[in-house]
C-alpha positions in Angstrom: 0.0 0.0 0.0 1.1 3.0 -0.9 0.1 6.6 0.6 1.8 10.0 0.1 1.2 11.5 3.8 2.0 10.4 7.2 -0.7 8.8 9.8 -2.1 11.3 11.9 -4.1 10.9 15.2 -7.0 13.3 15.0 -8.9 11.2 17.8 -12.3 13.2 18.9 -14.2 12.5 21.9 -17.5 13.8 22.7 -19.9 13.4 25.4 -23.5 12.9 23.8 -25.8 13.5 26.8 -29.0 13.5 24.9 -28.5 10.1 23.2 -26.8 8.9 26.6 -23.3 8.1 24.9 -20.1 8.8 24.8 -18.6 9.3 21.0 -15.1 8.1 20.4 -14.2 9.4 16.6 -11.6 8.0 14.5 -9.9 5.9 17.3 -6.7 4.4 16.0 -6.0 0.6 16.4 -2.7 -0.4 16.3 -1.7 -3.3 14.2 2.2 -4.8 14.2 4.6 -2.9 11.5 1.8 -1.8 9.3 -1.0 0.7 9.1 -3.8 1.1 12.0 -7.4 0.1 11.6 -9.5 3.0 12.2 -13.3 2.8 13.8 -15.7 4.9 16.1 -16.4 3.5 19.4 -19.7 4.3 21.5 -19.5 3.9 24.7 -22.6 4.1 27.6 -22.3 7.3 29.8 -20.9 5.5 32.8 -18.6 5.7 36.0 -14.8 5.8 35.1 -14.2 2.2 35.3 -17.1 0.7 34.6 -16.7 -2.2 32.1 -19.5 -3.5 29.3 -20.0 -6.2 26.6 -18.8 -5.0 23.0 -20.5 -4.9 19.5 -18.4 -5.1 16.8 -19.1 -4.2 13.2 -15.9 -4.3 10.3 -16.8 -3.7 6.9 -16.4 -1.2 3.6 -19.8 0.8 3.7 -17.8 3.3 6.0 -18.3 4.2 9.0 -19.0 8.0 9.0 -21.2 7.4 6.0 -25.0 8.0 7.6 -27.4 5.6 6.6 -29.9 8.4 5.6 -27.0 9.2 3.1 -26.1 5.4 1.7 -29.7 4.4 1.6 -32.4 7.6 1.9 -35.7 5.4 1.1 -34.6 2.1 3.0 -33.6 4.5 6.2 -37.1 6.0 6.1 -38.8 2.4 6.9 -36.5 1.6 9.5 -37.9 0.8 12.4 -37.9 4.4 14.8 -36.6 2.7 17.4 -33.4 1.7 15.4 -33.2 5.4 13.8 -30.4 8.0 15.1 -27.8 10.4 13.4 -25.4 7.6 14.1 -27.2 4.7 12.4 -25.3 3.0 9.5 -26.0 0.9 6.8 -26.8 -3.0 7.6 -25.1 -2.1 11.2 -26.5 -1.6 14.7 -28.0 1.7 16.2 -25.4 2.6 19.0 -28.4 4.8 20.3 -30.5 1.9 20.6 -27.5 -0.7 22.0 -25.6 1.5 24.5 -29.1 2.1 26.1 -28.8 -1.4 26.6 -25.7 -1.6 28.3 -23.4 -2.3 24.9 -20.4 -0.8 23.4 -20.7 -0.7 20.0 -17.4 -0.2 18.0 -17.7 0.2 14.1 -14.5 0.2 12.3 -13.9 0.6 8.5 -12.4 -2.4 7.0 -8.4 -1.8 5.8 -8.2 0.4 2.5 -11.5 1.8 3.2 -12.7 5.0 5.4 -10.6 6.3 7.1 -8.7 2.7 7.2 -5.5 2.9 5.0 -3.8 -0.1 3.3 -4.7 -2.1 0.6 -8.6 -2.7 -0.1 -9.2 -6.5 -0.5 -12.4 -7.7 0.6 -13.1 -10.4 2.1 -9.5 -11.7 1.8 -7.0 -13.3 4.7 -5.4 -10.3 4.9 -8.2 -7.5 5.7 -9.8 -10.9 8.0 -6.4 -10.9 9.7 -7.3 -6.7 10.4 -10.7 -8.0 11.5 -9.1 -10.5 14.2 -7.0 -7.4 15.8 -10.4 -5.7 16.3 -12.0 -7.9 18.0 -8.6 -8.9 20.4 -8.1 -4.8 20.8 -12.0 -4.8 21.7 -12.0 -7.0 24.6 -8.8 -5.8 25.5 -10.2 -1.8 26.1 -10.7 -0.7 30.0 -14.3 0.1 29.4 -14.3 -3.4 27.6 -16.0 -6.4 30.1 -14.0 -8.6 27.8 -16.4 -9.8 25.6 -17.2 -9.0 22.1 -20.1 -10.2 20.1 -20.3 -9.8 16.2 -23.4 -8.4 14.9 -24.6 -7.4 11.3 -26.1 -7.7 8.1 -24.7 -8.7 4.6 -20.8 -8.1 4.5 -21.2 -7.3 8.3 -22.5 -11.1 8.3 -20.0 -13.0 6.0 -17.3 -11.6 7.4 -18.5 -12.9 10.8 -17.9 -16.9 9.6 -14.1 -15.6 8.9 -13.3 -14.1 11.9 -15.2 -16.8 14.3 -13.0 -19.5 12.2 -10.0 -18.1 13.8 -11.0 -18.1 17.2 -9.9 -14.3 18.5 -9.5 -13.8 22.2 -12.7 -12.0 24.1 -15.2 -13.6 20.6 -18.2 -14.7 22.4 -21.0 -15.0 20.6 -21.6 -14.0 16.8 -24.9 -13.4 15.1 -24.3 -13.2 10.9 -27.8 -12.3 10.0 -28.3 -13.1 5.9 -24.3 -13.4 5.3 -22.9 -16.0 2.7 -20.3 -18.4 4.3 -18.6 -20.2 0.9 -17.5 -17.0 -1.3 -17.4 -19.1 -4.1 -20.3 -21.1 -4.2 -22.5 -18.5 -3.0 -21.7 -15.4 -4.3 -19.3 -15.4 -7.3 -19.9 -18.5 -9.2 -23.1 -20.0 -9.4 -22.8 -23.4 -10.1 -19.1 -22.7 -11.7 -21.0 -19.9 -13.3 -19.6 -16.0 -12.8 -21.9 -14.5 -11.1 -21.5 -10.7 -12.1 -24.2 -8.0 -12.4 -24.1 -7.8 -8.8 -20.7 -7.9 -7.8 -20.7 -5.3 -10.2 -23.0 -3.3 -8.7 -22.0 -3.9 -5.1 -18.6 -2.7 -6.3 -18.7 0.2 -8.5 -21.5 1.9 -5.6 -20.6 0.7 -2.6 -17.0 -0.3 -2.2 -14.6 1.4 -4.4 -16.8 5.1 -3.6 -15.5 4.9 0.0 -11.8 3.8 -0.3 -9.0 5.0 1.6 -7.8 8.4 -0.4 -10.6 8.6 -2.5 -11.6 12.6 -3.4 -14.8 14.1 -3.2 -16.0 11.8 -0.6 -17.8 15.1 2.1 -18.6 16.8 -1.2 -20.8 13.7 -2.3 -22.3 13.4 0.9 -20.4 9.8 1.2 -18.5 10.3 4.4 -15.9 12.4 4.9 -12.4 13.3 3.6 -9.6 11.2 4.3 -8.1 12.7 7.3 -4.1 12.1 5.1 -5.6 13.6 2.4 -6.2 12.4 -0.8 -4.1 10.1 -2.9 -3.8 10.1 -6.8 -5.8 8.0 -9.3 -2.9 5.8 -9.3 -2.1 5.3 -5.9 -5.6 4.5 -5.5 -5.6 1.7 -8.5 -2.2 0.5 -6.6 -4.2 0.2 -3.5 -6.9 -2.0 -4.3 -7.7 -5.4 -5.9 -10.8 -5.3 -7.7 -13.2 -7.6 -7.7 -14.6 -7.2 -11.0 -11.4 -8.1 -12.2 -10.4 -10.9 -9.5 -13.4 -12.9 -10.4 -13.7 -13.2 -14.2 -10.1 -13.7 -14.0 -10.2 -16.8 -12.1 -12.6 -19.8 -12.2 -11.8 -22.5 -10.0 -11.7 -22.8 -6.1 -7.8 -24.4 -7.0 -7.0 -21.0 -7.9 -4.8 -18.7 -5.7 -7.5 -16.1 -5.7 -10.4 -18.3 -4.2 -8.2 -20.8 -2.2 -6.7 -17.7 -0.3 -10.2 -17.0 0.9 -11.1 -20.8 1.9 -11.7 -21.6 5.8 -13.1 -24.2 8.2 -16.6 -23.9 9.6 -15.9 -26.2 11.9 -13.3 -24.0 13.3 -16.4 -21.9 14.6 -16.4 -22.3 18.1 -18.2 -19.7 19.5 -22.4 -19.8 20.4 -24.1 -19.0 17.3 -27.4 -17.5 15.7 -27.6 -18.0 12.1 -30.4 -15.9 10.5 -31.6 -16.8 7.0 -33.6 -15.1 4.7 -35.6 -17.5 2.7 -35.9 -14.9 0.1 -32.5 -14.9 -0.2 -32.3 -17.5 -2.8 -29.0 -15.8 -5.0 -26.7 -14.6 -2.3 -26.9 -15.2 0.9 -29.3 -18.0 2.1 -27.3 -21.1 0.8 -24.4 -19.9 3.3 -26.5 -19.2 6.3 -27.6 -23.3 6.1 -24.4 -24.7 5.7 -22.3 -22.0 8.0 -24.9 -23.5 10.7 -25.0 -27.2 9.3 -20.8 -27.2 9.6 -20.2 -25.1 12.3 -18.4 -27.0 15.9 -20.1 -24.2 17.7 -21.7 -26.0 20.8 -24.6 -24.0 21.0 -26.0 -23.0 17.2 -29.2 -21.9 16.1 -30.9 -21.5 12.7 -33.5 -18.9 12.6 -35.7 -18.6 9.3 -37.3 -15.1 7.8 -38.5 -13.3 4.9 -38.7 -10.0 3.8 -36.1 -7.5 2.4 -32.4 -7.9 3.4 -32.3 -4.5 5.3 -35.3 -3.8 7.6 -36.5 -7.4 9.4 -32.8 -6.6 11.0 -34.5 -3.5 13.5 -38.1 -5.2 13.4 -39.0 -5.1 17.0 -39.2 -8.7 17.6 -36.1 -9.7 15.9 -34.2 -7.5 17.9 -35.9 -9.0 20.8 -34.1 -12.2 19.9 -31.0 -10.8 19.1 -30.4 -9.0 22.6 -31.9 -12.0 24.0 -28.8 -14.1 22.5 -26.5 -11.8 23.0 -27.2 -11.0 26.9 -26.9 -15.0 27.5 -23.3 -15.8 26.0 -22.2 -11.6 26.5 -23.9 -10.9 29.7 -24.8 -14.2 31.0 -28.5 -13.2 31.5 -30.1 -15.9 29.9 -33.8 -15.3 29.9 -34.7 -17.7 27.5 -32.3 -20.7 27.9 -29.9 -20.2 25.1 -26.7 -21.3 27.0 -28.8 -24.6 28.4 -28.5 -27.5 25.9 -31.8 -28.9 24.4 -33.5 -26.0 25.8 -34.4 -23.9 23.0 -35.1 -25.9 19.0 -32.2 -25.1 16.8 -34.1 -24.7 14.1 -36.9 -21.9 13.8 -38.8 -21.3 10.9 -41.2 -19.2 9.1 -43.8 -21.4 7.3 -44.8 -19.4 3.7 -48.2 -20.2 3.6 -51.0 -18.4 1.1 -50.4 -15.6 -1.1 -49.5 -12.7 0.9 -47.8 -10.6 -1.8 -44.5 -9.3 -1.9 -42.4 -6.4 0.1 -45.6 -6.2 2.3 -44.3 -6.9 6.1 -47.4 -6.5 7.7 -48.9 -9.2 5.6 -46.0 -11.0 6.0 -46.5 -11.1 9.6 -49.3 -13.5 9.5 -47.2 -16.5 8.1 -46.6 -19.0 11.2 -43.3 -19.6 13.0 -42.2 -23.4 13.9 -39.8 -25.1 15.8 -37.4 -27.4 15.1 -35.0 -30.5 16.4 -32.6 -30.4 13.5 -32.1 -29.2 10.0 -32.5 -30.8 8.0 -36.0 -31.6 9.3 -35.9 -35.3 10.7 -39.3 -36.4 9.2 -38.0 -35.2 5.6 -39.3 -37.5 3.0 -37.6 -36.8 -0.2 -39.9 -37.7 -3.0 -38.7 -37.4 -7.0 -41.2 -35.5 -8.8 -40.4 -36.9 -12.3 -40.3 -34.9 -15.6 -42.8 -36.2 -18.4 -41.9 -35.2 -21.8 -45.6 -33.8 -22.5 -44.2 -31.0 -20.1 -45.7 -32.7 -16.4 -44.5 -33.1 -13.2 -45.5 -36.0 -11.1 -44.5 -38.6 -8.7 -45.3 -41.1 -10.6 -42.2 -42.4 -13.5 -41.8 -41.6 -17.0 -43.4 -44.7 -18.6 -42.3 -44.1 -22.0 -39.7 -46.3 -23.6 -39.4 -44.6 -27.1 -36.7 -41.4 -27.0 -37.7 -37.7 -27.3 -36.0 -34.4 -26.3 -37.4 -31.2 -25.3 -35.0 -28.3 -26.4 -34.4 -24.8 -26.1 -32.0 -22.4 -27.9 -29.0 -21.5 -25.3 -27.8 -18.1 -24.3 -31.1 -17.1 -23.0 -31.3 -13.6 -21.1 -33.5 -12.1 -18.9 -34.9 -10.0 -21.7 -35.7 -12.9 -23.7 -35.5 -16.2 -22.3 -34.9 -19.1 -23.3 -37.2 -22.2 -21.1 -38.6 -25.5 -20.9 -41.4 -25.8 -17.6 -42.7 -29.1 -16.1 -46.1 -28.6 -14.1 -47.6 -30.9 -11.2 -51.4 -31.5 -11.2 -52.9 -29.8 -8.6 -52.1 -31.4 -5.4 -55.2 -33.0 -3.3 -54.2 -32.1 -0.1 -52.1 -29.5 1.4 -48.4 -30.2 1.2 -45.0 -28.5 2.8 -41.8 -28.5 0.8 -39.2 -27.5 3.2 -35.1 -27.9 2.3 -32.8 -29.2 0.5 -33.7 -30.1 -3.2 -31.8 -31.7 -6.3 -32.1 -32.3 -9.7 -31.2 -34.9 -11.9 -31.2 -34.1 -15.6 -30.3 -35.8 -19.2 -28.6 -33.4 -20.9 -27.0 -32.8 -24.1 -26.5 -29.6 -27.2 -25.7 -29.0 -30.2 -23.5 -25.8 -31.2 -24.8 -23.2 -33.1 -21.5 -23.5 -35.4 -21.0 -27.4 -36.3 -18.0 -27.1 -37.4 -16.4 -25.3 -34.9 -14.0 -27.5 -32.6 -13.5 -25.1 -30.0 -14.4 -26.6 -26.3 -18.6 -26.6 -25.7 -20.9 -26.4 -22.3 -24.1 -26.2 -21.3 -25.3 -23.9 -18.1 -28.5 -25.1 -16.2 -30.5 -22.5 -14.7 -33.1 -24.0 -12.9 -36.1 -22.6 -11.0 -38.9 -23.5 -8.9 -42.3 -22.1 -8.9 -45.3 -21.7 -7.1 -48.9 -21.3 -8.6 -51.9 -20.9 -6.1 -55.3 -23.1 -6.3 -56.3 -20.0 -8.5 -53.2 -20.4 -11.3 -51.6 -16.8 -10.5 -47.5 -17.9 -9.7 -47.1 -16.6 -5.8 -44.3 -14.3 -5.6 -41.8 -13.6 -2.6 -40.0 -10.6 -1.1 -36.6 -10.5 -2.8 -33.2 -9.4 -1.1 -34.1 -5.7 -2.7 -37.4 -5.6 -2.6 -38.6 -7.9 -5.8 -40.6 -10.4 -6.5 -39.1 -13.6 -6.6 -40.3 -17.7 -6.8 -39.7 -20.1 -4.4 -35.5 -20.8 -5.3 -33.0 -21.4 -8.3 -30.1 -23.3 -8.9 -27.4 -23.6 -11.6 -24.4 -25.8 -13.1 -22.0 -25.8 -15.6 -21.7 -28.8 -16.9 -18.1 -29.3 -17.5 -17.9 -28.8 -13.6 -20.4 -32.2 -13.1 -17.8 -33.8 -11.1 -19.4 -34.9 -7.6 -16.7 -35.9 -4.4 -19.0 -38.8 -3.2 -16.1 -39.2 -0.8 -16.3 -35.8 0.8 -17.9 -36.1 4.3 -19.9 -32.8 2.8 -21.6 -35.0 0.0 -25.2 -35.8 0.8 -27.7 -37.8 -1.1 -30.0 -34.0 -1.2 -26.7 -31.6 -1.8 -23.9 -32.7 -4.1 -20.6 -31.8 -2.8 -18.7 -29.9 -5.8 -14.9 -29.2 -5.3 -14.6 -26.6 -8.4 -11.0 -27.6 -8.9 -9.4 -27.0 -12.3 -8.7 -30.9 -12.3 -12.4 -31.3 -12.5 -13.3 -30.0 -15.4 -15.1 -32.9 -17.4 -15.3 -32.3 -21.4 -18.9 -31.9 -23.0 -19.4 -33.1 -26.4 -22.0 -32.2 -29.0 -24.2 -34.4 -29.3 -23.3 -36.9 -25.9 -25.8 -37.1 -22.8 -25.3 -36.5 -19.6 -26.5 -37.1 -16.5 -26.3 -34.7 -13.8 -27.1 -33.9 -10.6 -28.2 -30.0 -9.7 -28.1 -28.6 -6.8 -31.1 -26.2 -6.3 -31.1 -23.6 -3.2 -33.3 -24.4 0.0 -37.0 -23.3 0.3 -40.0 -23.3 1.9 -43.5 -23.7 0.9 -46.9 -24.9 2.4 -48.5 -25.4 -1.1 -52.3 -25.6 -0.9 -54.6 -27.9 -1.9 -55.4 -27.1 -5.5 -52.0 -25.4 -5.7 -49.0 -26.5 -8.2 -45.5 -26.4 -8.5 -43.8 -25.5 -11.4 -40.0 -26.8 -12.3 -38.8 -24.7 -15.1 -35.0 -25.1 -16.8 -33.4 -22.5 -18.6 -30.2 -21.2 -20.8 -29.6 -17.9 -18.5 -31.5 -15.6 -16.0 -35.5 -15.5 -16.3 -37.9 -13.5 -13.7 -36.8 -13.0 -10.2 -33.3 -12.9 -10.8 -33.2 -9.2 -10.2 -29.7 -7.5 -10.3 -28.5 -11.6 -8.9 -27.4 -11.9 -12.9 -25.0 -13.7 -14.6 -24.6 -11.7 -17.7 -20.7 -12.1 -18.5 -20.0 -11.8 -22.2 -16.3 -13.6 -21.8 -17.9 -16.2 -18.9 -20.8 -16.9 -21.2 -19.4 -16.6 -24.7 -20.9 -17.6 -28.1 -18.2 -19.8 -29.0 -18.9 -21.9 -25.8 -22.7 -22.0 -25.4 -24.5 -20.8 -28.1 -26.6 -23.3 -29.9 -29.5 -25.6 -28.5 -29.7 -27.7 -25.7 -31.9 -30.6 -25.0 -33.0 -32.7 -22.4 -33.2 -36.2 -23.0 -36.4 -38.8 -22.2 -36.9 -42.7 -23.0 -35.4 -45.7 -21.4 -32.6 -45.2 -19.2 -33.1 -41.6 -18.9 -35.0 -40.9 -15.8 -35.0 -37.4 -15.1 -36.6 -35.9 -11.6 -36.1 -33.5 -8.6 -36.0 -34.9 -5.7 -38.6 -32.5 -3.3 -38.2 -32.5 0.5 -42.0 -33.2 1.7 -42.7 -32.7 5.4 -45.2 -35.4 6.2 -48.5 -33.5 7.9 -48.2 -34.3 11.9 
């Protein structure tokens, strides 16, 4: 990292006596031969001495950026009680937490802020920064020694990182929506870049805010850099972009992603997963399996819907979250947290009816259960088998003579490209709740036959819901949108499954992505594979239907969740027409996760 001015210390303390906190600015955190971490601490109004519990945030939204700034409409539907001029972006209200007896210390993640060094998200280097946080936080006089990890989003993923390596004074951690497997959940779908996002999240939210950027105050996006600003190629010296970073590399083998690869089950610490089930193309695949492979002793899974940004300060989740937090933070455990077997470790939200979408007080009505285990015990995974007349039904494809259905590849959002499989109506009402697969007999053909340049084919599969009146049922997306019940995707060059990996199971295929997996596809040759398709929930009526639909690229709720790379998804490689294959031999299903009725 480069800079052109020396570190200063312009450290500001204020006493806030009408919010009842005492306002630490740019506090300096000292890190061994290189550059400090920077963050705000807020501190209760207390006697000299007095020690408390500590909530950390580390992230790149920055941390003098006002969440009225970074997001004027969301703010404005925040919950009041959650609403001060210190509020941040997918972070905790210090109003609201140091009236409850917290310290809340936000710090802005290395090369961001007022953090300098080089910007890297979500690397081993700027998690490294975050484990000197949290050892400086329980380390502070005012600190009781424990820190707790609190946020949404980035301020979530970042939390499996940290936990893995076990920091002095972690207690208990709380990633609410945040991916756990970078590359499986967020960059490549399937093998497949996912980019529209990344590039959004990038260009607007990360790279605006970094370390020695100009015009930040005069934008309204935080403030100056207290060193001054740096030039526009000090800056491009100082970062690694992830635009870049992912279309440059593909496989998990690569230095890139295997720099970024953990253990779960180096997660010690009491945890509360919180997954959005309407998180179905970032974030809700890593809440399930950060909490299926975590060794935490104590770990919960708690289910929800809605947006990404306001469930976070609804009333009654915060209720749970200080609830969690006092037991393993304060030990005041009111509900039994910190006893084994007393509370489920699985709660979910049952989406029942057709509430509409981005309506929380509808919402509201759907019903909360309890549960001993995830996945549900009483699963009873039943293949709903495709039928070449375009059905979807338990019972087999009884036809012996062969026949495709096909659909040109390259599809977009704009114009898709799909095949859909319907149930009848089912006669009673029946809950789909987890894991699901698909198994598929697939082949193409290139647009260009004589071309001899390698082929592929990229499944992008989805799973819809149609009420007893035929109108599709749409969910609350991460932004807002409406969305179906899940998706999934897969290359097929990257078929490969590791039946030997103590992470394959019979309802989620365990993938390595290595470069030494990549598995040719021929014109012409069929091939069976196995899809994994994101976790869901549904309570489908009587009179209701499911819908299983395959695709060439993104079709309806994929929002800005796209995959939309011209040198991922070139011409040369896809274009042409896929097919999937029926007739003997060539069973093709997806294997539903039915909760028998009690």
């Amino acid at each position: 990292m480069t800079t052109t001015n020396a570190i200063k210390d312009l450290l500001e303390v204020t006493k806030d006596d009408e919010n009842g906190l005492v306002f630490e600015k740019n506090v300096s955190i000292p890190r061994a031969g290189t550059f400090p971490i920077r963050c705000n601490v807020y501190r209760p109004i207390a006697a000299e001495g007095t020690k408390f519990p500590v909530l950390v945030t580390y992230g790149p939204y920055g941390k003098d950026i006002p969440y009225e700034k970074f997001h004027e409409k969301s703010f404005s539907e925040v919950n009041p009680e959650h609403k001060s001029k210190y509020s941040a972006w997918e972070t905790p209200d210090p109003v609201f937490w140091t009236k409850h007896g917290y310290v809340v210390v936000r710090a802005d993640e290395r090369g961001l802020g007022q953090s300098p060094g080089v910007l890297d998200t979500m690397s081993k280097g700027t998690s490294e920064c975050f484990f000197d946080v949290v050892e400086w936080a329980a380390d502070q006089p005012w600190s009781s020694g424990k820190v707790g990890l609190l946020g949404i989003s980035y301020y979530a993923g970042s939390q499996w990182r940290v936990a893995a390596r076990r920091p002095k004074g972690l207690a208990a951690i709380i990633p609410w929506e945040g991916m756990s497997d970078y590359y499986r959940d967020r960059c490549r779908h399937g093998g497949i870049l996912s980019d529209s996002f990344i590039r959004f999240w990038w260009n607007r939210q990360v790279i605006t805010n970094q370390y020695g950027k100009p015009g930040r105050a005069a934008a309204n996006w935080g403030e100056d850099t207290l060193e001054g600003d740096l030039s526009d190629e000090v800056l491009a010296s100082n970062r690694r972009d992830q635009n870049d970073d992912n279309a440059a590399n593909k496989f998990r083998d690569d230095a890139y992603y295997s720099s970024k690869d953990f253990k779960l089950e180096d997660i010690e610490v009491p945890l509360l997963s919180v997954a959005n089930w309407g998180g179905i193309l970032l974030h809700l695949r890593g809440n399930v399996e950060g909490f299926t492979w975590a060794g935490s002793k104590f770990k919960y899974i708690r289910f929800i819907v809605g947006r990404h940004d306001l469930p976070f300060y609804y009333h009654d989740e915060v209720e749970v979250q200080m609830s969690f937090l006092d037991a393993f933070l304060k030990d005041k455990d009111t509900v039994g947290w910190a006893t084994p077997g007393k509370v489920p470790p699985v709660s979910m939200v049952l989406r029942k009816g057709n509430v509409g979408f981005n309506n929380p007080e509808f919402e509201a009505t759907y019903k909360r259960r309890e549960e001993p285990a995830w996945p549900i015990p009483r699963t009873k995974y039943t293949n709903y088998h495709l039928h070449s007349d375009g059905t979807l039904s338990t019972t087999p494809d009884s036809s012996k003579s062969p026949s495709t259905k096909s659909y040109k590849a390259l599809g977009t959002l704009d114009h898709p490209e799909l095949i859909q499989f319907t149930t009848p109506p089912f006669e009673q009402e029946t809950e789909i709740t987890g894991h699901i697969v698909a198994h598929l007999n697939v082949s193409m053909t290139p647009e260009d036959q004589s071309s001899k340049s390698p082929k592929d084919i990229d499944l992008f599969l989805t799973l819809r819901y149609l009420a007893p009146s035929g109108e599709e049922v749409h969910y609350t997306g991460t932004a807002g949108d409406p969305i179906p019940l899940c998706k999934g995707w897969l290359r097929v060059s990257m078929r490969k499954i590791d039946e030997q990996s103590a992470k394959h199971r019979p309802y989620l295929p365990q993938r390595n992505y290595l470069s030494t997996d990549v598995q040719e596809v021929k014109p012409g040759e069929v091939y069976g594979v196995d899809v994994e398709i994101w976790p869901t929930n549904v309570v489908a009526e009587k009179g209701g239907r499911i819908v299983f639909e395959i695709s060439s690229g993104d079709t309806q709720g994929s929002g800005v969740f796209q995959h939309k790379s011209e040198k991922d998804r070139t011409g040369e490689l896809l274009a042409g027409t896929n097919y999937v294959h029926f007739g003997e031999g060539l069973e093709n299903y997806v294997a539903l996760p039915v909760i028998p009725q009690a």
